[in-house]
VOKOLPA-944972 format. One record per residue (C-alpha): x, y, z. Coordinates in steps of 0.5 Angstrom, whole numbers, padded with zeros to 4 digits, always signed. Layout:
REM residues N
XYZ/...
This chain:
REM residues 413
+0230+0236+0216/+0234+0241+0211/+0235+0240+0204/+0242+0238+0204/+0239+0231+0208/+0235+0231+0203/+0240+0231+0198/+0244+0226+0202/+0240+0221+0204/+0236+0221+0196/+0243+0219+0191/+0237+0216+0186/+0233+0222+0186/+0236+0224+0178/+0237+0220+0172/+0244+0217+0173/+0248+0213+0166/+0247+0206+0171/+0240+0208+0173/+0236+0200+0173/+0230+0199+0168/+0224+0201+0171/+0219+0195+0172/+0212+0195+0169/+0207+0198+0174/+0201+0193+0173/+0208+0188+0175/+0208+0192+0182/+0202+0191+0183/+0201+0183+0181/+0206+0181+0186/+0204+0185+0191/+0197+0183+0191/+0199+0175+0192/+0200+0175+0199/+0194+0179+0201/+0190+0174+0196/+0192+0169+0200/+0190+0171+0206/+0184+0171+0205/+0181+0167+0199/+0180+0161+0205/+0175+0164+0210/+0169+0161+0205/+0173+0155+0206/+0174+0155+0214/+0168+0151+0215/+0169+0146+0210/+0176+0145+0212/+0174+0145+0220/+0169+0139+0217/+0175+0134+0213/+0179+0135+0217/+0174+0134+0224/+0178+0140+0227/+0174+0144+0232/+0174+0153+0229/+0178+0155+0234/+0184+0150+0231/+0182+0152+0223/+0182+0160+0226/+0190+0159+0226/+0190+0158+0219/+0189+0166+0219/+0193+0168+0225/+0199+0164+0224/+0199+0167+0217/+0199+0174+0218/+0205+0172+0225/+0208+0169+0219/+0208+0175+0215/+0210+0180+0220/+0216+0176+0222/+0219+0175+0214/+0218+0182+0213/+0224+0182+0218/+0228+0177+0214/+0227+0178+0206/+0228+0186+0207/+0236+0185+0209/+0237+0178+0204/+0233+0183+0198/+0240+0189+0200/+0245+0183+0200/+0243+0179+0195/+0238+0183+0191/+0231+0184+0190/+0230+0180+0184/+0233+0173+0186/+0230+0174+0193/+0223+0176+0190/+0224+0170+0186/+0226+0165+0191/+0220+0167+0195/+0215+0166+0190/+0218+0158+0188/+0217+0156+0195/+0210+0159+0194/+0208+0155+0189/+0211+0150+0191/+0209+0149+0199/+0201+0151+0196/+0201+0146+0191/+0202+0141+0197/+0196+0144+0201/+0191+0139+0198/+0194+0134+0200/+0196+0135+0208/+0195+0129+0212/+0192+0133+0218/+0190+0140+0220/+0196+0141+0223/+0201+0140+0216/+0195+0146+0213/+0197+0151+0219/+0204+0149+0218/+0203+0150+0210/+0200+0156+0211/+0206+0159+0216/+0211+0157+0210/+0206+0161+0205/+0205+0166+0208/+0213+0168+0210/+0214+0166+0202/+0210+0171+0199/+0210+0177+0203/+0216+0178+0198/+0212+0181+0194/+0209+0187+0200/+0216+0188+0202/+0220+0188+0194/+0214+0192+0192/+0216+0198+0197/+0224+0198+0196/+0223+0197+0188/+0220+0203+0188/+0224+0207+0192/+0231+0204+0189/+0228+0208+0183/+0225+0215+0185/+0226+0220+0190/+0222+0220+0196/+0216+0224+0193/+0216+0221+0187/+0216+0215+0191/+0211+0216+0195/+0206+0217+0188/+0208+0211+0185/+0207+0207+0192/+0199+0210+0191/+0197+0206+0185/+0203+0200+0187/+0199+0199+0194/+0192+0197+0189/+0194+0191+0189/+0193+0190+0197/+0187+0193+0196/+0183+0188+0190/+0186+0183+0192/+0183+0182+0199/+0177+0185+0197/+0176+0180+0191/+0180+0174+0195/+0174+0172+0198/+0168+0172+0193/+0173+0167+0188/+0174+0163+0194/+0167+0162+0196/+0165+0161+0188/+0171+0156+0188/+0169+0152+0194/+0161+0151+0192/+0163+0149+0185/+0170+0144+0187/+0171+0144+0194/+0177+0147+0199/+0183+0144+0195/+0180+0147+0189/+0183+0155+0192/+0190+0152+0194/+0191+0150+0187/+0188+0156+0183/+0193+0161+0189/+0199+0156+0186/+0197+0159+0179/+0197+0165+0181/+0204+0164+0184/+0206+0160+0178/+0203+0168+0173/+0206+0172+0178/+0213+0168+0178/+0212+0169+0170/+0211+0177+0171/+0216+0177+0175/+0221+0174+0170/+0219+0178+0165/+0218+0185+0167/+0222+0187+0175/+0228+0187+0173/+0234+0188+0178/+0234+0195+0181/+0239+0194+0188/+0245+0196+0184/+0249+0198+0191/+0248+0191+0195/+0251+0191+0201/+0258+0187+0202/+0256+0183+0207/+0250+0179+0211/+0251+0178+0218/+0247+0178+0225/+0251+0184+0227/+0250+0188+0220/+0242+0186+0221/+0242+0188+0227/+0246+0195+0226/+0241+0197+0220/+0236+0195+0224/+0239+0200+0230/+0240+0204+0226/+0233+0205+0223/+0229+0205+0231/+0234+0211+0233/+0232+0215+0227/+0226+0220+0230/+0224+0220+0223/+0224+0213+0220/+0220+0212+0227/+0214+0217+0226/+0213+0215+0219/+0213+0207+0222/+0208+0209+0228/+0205+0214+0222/+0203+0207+0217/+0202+0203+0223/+0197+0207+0227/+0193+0209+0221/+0192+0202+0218/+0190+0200+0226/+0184+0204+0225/+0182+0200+0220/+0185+0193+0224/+0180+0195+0229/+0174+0195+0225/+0176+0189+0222/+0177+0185+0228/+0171+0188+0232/+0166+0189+0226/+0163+0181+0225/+0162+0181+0233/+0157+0187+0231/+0155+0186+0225/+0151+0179+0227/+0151+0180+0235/+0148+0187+0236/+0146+0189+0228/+0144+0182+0226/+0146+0181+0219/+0147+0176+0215/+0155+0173+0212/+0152+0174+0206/+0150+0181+0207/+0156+0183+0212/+0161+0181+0206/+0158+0185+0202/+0158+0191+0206/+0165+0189+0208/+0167+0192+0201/+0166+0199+0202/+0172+0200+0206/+0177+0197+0200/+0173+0201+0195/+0175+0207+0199/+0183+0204+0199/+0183+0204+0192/+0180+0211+0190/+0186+0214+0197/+0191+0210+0193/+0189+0213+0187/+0188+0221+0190/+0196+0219+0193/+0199+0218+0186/+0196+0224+0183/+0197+0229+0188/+0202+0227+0193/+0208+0230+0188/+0205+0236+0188/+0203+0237+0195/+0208+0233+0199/+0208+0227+0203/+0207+0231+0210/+0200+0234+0207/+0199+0227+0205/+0200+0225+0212/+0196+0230+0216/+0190+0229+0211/+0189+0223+0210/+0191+0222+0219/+0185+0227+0219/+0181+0223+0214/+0181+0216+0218/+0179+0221+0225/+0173+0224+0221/+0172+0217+0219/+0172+0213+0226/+0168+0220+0230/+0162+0219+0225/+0159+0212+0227/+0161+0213+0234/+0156+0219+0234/+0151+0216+0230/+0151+0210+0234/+0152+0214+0240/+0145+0216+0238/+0142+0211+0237/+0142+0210+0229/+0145+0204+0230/+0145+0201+0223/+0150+0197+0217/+0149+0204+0214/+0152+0207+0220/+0157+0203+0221/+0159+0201+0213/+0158+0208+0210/+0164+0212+0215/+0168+0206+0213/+0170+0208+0206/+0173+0215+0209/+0177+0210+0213/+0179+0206+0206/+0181+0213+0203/+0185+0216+0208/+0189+0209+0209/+0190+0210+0201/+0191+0217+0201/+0197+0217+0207/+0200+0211+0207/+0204+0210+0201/+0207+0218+0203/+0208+0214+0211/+0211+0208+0207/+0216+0212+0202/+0218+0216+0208/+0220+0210+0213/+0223+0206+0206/+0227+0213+0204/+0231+0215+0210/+0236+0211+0209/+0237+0209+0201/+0242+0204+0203/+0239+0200+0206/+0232+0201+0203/+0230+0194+0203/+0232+0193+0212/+0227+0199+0212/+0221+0196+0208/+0221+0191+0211/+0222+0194+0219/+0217+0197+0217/+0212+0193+0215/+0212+0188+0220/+0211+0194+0225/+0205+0195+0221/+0203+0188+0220/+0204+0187+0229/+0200+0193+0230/+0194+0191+0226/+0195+0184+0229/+0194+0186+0235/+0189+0191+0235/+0185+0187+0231/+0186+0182+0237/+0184+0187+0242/+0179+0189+0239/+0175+0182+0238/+0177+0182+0246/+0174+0188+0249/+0167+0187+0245/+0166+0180+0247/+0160+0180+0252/+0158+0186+0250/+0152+0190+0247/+0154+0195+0244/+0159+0197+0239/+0163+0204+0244/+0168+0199+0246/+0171+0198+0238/+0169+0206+0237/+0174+0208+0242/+0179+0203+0240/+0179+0207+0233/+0178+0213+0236/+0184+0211+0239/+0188+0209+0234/+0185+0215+0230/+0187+0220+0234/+0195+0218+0235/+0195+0218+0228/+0193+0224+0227/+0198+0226+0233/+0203+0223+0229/+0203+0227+0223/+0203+0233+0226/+0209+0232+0229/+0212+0230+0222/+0209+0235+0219/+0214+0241+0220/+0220+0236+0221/+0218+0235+0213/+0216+0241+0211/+0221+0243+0206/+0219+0237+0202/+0211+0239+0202/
């Protein structure tokens, strides 16, 4: 890619007499931190859940997985609607059918009409993930971008990590409905920050909206070599991190024995790394470009997985070994994710919005499935090595990835 692509493919690089208000950051960072607190601010009530409603685990499990298929799904959508109609409207639309459909939780009459909830909710409040991104890039140049998505992006760190702490206390002092109520809040205060502070930043709105102009965008973003890398870049680098996530309470109460309690609070090392990579990534990456950012943080989560692998490997199997390496893991996710975010979102101004979206939901399928997997392979098993592999796997390929960006984006380095 040579500096004239890049000037081509960047029309909002300088300030221009049109150039859209820019929102408030701590704004960003609310709207994007709804749907990740969503996601997990039930877990404490699961059981609780499976009890009213006298449904078996495996059936209250899917209030998870048909919400993150949800979201993964949605992301395809919102991104198009947010590059016709705009990105405010969509945003706010979204939100209103979040509070509205979480504010009827409560009142399911059977733990299918909850799971049918939680899939509306999920597919609703992901604007915010998908809007935040594109937001962003309508208003900065890919490497400014990429800076601004390193504090943006907290929000998909905090929110998840303190999600389950509020639910727990919630569910211990006024039961399961109690969550769904303050999560309509939230969604009520996020509308309210939206209303306020994000104003309108798509001020070239695609003429029209059709299967075959989606589906034309769509394919032209899959047979752009760069949108790919950075796509397959994001994806495989949060895997490494999903597959922790899918194979870790396996390990943590069949092979080390810990409590949930303890497990949860050694769970947070990893976020707490994601939130100081986020902060390196918008203090360096307009200095160093997002294809250094890339490859550091590839090589970070590599590091990051080899150390238990090894330290289990040789018998030093414990939380610390297997937590400790975790929060290399979170800063390399938080380094090299929003410089992969910012690219896939900036190979195509135009259509900003299709491309956050595409992108997102290849992440949020990878990490799925991953995630999928690596619950499967340890089932039975003794040992932790099946999951180490798997993020072996994914770490590698990453740092594959990144290696072959590196020189295609080297003049923005």
């Amino acid at each position: 890619m040579n500096d004239a692509t890049i000037k081509r493919c960047e029309p909002h690089a300088g300030p221009t007499p049109s150039a859209p208000r820019r929102p408030a950051v701590f704004a960003l960072i609310a709207i994007s931190g709804l749907s990740p607190f969503a996601i997990n601010s039930v877990v404490p009530s699961m059981p609780a859940i499976s009890l009213a409603f006298d449904a078996p685990y495996a059936r209250v499990q899917l209030m998870l997985s048909a919400f993150l298929a949800s979201v993964a799904i949605a992301q395809i959508i919102i991104g198009p609607l947010s590059d016709r109609f705009g990105r405010r409207p969509v945003l706010l639309g979204g939100f209103l059918v979040f509070v509205a459909v979480t504010a009827l939780a409560p009142a399911a009459p059977s733990i299918d009409v909850l799971i049918a909830i939680r899939i509306v909710q999920g597919a609703s409040g992901c604007v915010g993930i998908v809007l935040s991104r594109a937001i962003v890039r309508d208003l900065f140049e890919r490497r400014q971008a990429a800076s601004m998505l390193g504090y943006v992006t907290m929000g998909l760190a905090v929110a998840p990590m303190v999600a389950p702490t509020i639910g727990g206390l919630l569910q211990a002092a006024f039961g399961w409905t109690s969550i769904f109520w303050f999560t309509a809040i939230l969604g009520a205060c996020c509308i309210a920050v939206a209303w306020v502070y994000v104003p309108e930043t798509n001020m070239q709105p695609t003429e029209r909206l059709s299967f075959a102009t989606v589906f034309g965008d769509f394919g032209a973003l899959v047979r752009n070599v760069d949108f790919v890398l950075f796509t397959a870049s994001s994806s495989l680098t949060t895997g490494v991190f999903f597959a922790f996530m899918g194979g870790t309470p396996y390990v943590s109460e069949r092979i080390l024995d810990l409590s949930p309690a303890i497990y949860g609070l050694w769970f947070a090392a990893a976020p707490v790394g994601y939130v100081a990579g986020n902060y390196l990534a918008g203090r360096f990456t307009e200095h160093f470009g997002v294809a250094r950012m890339i490859l550091a943080g590839s090589a970070l989560a590599l590091l990051g997985a080899a150390i238990p692998f090894i330290l289990f490997s040789a018998g030093m199997a414990s939380a610390e070994a297997l937590f400790l390496p975790m929060i290399l893991v979170g800063i390399a996710n938080g380094v090299s994710l929003p410089s992969a975010i910012s690219g896939a979102v900036s190979v195509r101004p135009d259509i900003a919005g299709s491309a956050a979206g595409l992108s997102g939901a290849a992440q949020m399928g990878v990490g799925a499935a991953i995630s999928a997997v690596a619950g499967a392979v340890l089932t039975g098993q003794t040992s932790a090595t099946p999951m180490f592999l798997l993020m072996l796997g994914a770490a590698a390929l990453a740092l594959i990835v990144a290696l072959v960006l590196y020189p295609r984006n080297r003049p923005q380095a």
